[in-house]
C-alpha positions in Angstrom: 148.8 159.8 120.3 149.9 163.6 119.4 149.7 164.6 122.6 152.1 162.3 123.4 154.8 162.6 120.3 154.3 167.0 121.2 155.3 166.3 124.2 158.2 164.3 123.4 159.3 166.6 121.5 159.2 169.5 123.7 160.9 167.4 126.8 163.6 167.0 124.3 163.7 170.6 123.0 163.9 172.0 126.3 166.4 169.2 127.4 168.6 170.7 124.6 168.1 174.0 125.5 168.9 173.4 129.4 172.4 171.7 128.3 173.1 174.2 126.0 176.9 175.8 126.6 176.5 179.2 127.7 178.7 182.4 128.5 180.3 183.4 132.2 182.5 185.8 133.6 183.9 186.4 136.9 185.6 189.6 138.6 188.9 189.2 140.8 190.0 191.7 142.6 193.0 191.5 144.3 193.8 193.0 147.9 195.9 190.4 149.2 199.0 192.9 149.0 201.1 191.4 146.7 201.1 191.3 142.7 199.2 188.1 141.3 201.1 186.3 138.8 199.0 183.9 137.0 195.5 182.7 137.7 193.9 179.6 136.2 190.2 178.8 135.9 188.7 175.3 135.3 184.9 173.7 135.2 184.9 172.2 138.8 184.7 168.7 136.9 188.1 169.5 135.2 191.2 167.3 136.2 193.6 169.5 135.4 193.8 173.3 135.7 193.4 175.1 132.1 196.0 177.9 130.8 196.1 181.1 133.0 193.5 183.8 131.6 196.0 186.4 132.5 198.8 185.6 129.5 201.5 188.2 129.5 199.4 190.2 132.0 199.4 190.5 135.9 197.4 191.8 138.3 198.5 194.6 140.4 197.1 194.8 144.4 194.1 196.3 144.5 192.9 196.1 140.7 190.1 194.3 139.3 190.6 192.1 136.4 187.4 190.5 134.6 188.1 187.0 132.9 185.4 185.9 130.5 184.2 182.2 130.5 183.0 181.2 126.8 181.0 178.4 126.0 180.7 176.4 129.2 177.7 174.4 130.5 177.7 175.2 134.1 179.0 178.1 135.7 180.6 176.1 138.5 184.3 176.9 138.4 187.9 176.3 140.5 189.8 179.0 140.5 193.4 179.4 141.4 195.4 182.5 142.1 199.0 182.6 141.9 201.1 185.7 143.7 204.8 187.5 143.0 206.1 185.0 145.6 204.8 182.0 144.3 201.8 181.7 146.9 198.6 180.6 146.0 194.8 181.4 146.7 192.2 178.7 145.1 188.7 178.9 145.6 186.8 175.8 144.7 183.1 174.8 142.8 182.8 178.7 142.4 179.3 179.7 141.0 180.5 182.7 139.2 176.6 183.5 138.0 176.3 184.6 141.4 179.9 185.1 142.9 182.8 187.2 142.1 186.1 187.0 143.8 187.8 189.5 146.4 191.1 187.8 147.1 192.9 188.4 150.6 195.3 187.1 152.8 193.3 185.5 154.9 192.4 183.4 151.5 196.6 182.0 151.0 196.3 178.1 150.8 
């Protein structure tokens, strides 16, 4: 009967530990030519895009900007570019543990 309550518990402890939120961050460089505006990230489950990580901020062609993901339970994520002209690049159910984003022309929705 021990062995059975022990391993209870440690299905549930590493259950907890598996769901646990956990810290991302993703890379976007820009070479599409143009100046990018805003650009939102979401969890892929989201319904709604969230505030743009940028701020006051833009991102010039050819820089690199690194947005940080805090606190999230699966490092799937949409992401959505926004250019000078009012184009748009989105990448969807981005696994940014594995993934970083080079955005290019050939990438405009």
């Amino acid at each position: 009967m021990r062995a059975k309550h022990l391993a209870v518990f440690l299905f549930t402890l590493l259950f907890a530990v598996a769901v646990q939120a956990r810290d991302y961050y993703v890379d976007i460089t820009n070479n599409t030519g143009y100046t990018i505006m805003y650009v939102y990230v979401s969890p892929s489950d989201a319904e709604t895009w969230e505030e743009d990580v940028l701020g006051n901020d833009i991102l010039p062609n050819g820089n690199t900007q690194r947005v940080n993901l805090r606190g999230y339970k699966s490092p799937l994520f949409d992401i959505k570019l926004v250019d000078e002209d009012g184009d748009s690049y989105t990448y969807w159910n981005v696994d940014v543990s594995r993934r970083d984003i080079n955005a290019t022309l050939s990438d405009l929705d």
